[in-house]
C-alpha positions in Angstrom: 175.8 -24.1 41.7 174.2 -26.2 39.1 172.2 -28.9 40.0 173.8 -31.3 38.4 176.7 -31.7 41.2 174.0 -34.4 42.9 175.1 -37.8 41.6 173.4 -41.2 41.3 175.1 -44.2 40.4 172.9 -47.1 38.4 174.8 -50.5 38.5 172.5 -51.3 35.4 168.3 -51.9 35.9 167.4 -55.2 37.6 164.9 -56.7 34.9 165.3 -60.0 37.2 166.0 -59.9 40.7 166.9 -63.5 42.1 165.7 -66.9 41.2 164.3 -69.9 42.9 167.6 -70.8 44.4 167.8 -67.5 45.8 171.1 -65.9 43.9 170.9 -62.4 43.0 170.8 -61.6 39.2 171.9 -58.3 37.6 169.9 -57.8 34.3 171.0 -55.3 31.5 170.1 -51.6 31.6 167.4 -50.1 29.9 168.4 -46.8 29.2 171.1 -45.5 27.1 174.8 -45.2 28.7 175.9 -42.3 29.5 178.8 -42.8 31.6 180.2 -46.1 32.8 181.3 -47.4 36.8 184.5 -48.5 38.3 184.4 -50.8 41.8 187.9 -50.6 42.7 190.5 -51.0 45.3 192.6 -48.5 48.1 196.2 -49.0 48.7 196.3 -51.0 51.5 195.2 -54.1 49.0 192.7 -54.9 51.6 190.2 -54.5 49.1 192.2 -57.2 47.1 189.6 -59.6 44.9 186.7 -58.5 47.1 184.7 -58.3 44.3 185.0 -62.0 43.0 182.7 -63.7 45.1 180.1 -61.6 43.0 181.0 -61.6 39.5 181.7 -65.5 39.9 178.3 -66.2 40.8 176.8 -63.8 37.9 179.4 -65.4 35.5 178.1 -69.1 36.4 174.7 -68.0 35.7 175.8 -66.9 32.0 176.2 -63.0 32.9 179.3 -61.3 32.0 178.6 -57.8 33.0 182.3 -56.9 34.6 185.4 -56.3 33.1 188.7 -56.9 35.6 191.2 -54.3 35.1 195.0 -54.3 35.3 196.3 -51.8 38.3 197.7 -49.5 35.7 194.3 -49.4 33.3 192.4 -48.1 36.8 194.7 -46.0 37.7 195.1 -44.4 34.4 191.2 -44.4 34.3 190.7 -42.5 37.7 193.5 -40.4 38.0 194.9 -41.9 41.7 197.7 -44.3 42.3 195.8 -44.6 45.4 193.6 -47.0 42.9 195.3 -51.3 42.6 192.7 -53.0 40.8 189.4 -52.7 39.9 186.5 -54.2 37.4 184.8 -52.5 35.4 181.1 -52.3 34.3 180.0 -51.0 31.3 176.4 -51.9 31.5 176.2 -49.1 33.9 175.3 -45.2 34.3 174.9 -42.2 36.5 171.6 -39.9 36.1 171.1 -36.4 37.7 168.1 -37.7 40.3 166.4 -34.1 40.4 166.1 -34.1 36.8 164.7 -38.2 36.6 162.1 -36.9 39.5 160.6 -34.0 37.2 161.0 -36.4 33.8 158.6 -39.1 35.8 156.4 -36.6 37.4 155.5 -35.4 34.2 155.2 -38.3 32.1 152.8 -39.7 35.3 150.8 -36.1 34.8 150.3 -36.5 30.9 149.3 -39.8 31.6 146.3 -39.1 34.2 148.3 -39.3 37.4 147.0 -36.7 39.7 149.7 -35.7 42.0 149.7 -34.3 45.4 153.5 -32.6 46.9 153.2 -31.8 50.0 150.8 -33.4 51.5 152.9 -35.9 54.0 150.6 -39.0 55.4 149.8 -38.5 59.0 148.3 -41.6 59.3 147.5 -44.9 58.0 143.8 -46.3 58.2 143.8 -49.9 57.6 140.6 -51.9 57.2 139.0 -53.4 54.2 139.2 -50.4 52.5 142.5 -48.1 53.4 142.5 -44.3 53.9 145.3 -42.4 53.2 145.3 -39.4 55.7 146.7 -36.1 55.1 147.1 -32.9 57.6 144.3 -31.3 55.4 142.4 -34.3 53.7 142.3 -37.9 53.4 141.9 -40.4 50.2 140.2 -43.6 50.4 141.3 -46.4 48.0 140.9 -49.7 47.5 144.1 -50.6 47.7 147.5 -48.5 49.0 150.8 -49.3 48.0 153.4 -47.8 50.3 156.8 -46.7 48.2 158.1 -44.7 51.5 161.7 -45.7 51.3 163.6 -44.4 54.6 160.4 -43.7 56.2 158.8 -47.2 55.7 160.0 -47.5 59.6 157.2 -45.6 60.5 155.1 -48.4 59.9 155.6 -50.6 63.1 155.9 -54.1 61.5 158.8 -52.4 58.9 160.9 -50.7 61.5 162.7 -53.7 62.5 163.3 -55.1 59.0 165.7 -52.0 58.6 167.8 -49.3 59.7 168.1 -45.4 58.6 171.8 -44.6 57.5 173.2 -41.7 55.6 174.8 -41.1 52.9 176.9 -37.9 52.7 178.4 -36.0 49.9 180.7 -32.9 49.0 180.9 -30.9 46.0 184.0 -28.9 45.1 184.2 -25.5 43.1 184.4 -25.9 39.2 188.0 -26.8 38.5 187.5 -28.5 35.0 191.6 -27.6 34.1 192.8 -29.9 37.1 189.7 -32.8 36.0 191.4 -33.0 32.7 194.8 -33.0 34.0 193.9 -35.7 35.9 192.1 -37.6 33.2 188.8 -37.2 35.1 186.6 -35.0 32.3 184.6 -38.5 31.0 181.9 -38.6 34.0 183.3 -42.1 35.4 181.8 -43.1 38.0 183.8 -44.6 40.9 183.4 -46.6 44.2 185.6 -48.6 46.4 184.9 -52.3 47.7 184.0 -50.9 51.6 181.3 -51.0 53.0 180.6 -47.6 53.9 181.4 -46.9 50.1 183.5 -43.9 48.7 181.9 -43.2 45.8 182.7 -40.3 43.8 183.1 -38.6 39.9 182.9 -35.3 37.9 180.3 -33.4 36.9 179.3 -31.0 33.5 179.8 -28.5 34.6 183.5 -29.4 36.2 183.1 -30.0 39.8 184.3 -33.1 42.0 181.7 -34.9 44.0 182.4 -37.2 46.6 180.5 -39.5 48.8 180.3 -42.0 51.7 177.9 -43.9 53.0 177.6 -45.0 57.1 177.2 -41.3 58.1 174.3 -40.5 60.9 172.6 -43.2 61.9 168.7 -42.3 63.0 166.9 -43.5 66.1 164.0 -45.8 65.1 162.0 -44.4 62.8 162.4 -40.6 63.9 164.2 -39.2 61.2 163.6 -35.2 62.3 166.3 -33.1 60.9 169.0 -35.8 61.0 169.4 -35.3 57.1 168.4 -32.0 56.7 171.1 -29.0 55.4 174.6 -29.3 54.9 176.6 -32.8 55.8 177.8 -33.1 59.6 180.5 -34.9 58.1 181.7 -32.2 55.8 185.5 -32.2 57.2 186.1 -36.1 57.3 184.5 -36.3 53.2 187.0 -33.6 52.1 190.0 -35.6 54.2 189.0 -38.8 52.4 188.7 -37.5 49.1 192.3 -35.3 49.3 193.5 -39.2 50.3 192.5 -40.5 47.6 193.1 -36.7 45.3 196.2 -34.7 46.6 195.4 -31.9 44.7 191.6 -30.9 45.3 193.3 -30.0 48.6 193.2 -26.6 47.1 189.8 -26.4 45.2 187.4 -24.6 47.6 184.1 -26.7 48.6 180.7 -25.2 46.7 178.5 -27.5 49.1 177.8 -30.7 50.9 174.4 -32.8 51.8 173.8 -35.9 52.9 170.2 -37.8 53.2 169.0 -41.0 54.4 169.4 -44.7 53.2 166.7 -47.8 53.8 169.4 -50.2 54.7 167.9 -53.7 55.1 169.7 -56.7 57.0 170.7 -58.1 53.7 170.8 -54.9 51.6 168.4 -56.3 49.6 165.0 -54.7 48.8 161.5 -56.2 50.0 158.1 -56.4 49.1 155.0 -57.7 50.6 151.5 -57.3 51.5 151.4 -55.4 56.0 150.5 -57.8 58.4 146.5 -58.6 58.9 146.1 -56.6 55.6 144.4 -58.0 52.0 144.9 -54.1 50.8 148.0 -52.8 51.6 151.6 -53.3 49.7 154.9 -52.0 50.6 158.0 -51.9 48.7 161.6 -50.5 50.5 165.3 -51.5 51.4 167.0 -50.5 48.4 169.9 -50.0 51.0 171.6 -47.0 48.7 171.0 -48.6 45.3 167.2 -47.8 44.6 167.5 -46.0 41.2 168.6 -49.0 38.9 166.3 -51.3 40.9 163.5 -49.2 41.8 162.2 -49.6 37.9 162.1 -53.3 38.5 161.0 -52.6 42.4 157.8 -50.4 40.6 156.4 -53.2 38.7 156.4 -55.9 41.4 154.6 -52.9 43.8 152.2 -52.4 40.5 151.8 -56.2 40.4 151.3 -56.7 44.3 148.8 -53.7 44.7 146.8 -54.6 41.4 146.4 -58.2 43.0 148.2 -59.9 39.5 149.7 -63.1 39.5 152.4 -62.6 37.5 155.9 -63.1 37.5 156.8 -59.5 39.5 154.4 -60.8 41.8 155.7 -64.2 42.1 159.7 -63.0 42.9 161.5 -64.5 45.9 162.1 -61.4 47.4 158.3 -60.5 48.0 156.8 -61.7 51.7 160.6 -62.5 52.2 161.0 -62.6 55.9 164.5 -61.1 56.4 166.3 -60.9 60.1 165.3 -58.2 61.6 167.3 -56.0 63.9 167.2 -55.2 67.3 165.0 -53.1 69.0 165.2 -49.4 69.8 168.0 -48.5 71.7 170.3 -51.2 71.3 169.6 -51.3 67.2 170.9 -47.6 67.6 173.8 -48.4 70.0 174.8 -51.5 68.2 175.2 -49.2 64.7 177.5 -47.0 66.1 179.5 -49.6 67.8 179.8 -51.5 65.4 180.2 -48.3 62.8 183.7 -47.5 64.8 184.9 -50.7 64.8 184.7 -50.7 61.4 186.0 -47.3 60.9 189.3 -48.2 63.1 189.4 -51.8 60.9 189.6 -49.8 57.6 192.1 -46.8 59.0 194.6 -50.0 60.3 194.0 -51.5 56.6 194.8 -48.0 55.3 198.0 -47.6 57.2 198.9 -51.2 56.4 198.9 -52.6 59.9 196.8 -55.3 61.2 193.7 -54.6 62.7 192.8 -54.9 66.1 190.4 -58.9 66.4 187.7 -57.3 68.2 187.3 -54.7 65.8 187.3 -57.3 63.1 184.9 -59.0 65.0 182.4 -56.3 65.4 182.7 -55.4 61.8 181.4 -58.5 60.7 178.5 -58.6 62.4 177.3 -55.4 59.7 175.0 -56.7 57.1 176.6 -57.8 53.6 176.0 -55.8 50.4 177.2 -56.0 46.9 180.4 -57.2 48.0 181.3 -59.7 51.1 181.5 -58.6 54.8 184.6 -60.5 55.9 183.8 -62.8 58.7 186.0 -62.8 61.5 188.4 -65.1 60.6 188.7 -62.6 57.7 187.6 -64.8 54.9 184.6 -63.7 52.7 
């Protein structure tokens, strides 16, 4: 199977991440577009205008970045009548994330960067000047910046400011005859307005791969094997995907993997210097959508760890003091709790019956993303 069946979905690169009055503001993307994105709606019409609350607030700040499409345009465009409405964003790409690894690594290398895989941190020496340890050395610095994403939670003062999700995916057989019969050949990429996101398109080399976030949820910052090998979820991703795609109901699965997502209370990123430290940055939360901000997220780290006062340095979002979540176990008990509600909510919406007020209750009470939690009273 070709590697390029993993999938990453840029919703353009943030070259400014929120102003003084604190709204969030998508800049344009710096590389060239290679395939474009579709947020869109299920059947139930639960989904219905979910998206507005965000592109009115980029629209009053000047920034037209998404098109609204008529039901027949989207469903023409992803080959599902299960698809109502949709916008769509053309400032946007998908990237193979194995191939942008290697591209960076070796631009860092011809560049000076010595680089060091497989050498996990074991432990963190703080002081005046840091120490990076190492099972089988240790570097000394005089300042650390910590880019650890999932695994900032082993840091004791991070672990509440997040909680470790998955995000699990399924890859299909080539089939590239049915993709064209079903107008999928041009790479789209897709994702519904839910929370625990479908998000799904075709590859090169012909294969379907579909996704969902909100899979395993880790127990403080112990992420052992959780995410290692094939998805535990393998069954339900091929149920949701022949929902939405009848006919890959007979295309065989190639594989499925899943791995682990920083999600922050406001799925927003954070930066920020560790508690009773002049010398050590951090930088994590990209809450599933590190790739297009990550190359703004790398200059305000550069900025913070250099000691610059410059304008990455001076964003809202660093030493932003988000909620925090619970403590260990109720954090882990309250994310599956409130996981199923949320689950039953969305199969009620699916089968277009009401769903159940505590349910709707519960579900609220998950952190917001790109697009609205409904509150209880069901309003945005």
């Amino acid at each position: 199977m070709e590697s390029d069946s993993n999938q990453t979905f840029s919703l353009g690169y943030f070259e400014v991440v929120a102003r003084e009055d604190g709204l969030l503001v998508v800049g344009r993307c710096a590389a060239s577009i290679v395939s474009a994105y579709i947020a869109l709606l299920d059947k139930d019409r639960a989904q219905q205008d979910s998206w507005r609350t965000t592109t009115q607030a980029l629209e009053h700040s000047g920034l037209q970045l998404f098109e609204e499409l008529k039901s027949e345009e989207v469903q023409y465009r992803t080959g599902s009548t299960r698809h109502i409405g949709g916008v769509f964003a053309a400032n946007s790409a998908t990237i193979q994330p194995a191939q942008l690894a290697r591209g960076l690594r070796r631009v860092a290398i011809e560049r000076g960067v010595r680089i060091f895989e497989k050498s996990p941190m074991v432990k963190l020496v703080r002081g005046a000047s840091p120490r990076v340890v190492t099972r089988n050395g240790s570097v000394a610095a005089n300042r650390v910046g910590l880019a650890m994403n999932a695994w900032s939670g082993m840091i004791p003062e991070l672990s509440r400011q997040m909680v470790v999700v998955g995000s699990d995916l399924v890859a299909t057989e080539r089939c590239p005859e049915l993709l064209e019969k079903l107008n999928l050949r041009s790479g789209l990429a897709i994702s519904d307005s839910r929370l625990f996101t479908n998000y799904y398109r075709c590859t090169r080399d012909g294969r379907m791969v579909f996704g969902k976030g909100g899979g395993s949820f880790a127990f403080g910052a112990d992420l052992g094997s959780l995410f290692d090998g094939s998805s535990r979820f393998e069954q339900q991703l091929r149920a949701t995907m022949e929902w939405f795609y009848p006919e890959f109901s007979k295309v065989a699965k190639a594989k499925s993997w899943n791995g682990p997502i920083d999600r922050t209370m406001t799925g927003l990123p954070l930066f920020g210097q560790l508690n009773g430290s002049d010398s050590i940055f951090y930088a994590f939360g990209y809450s599933g959508n590190g790739v297009g901000p990550t190359h703004l997220g790398g200059r305000v780290l550069a900025s913070l760890t250099l000691g610059l006062d410059d304008e990455f340095a001076r964003l809202p979002l660093v030493g932003f003091r988000a909620e925090r979540f619970p403590p260990e176990p109720f954090r882990y008990v309250g994310a599956r709790v409130i996981r199923a509600a949320l689950a039953r909510r969305e199969a009620a919406e699916d089968m277009g019956k009401k769903p159940a007020k505590l349910d709707v209750a519960l579900a609220s009470l998950m952190p917001g993303g790109l697009v609205p939690v409904k509150t209880k009273d069901g309003s945005s």
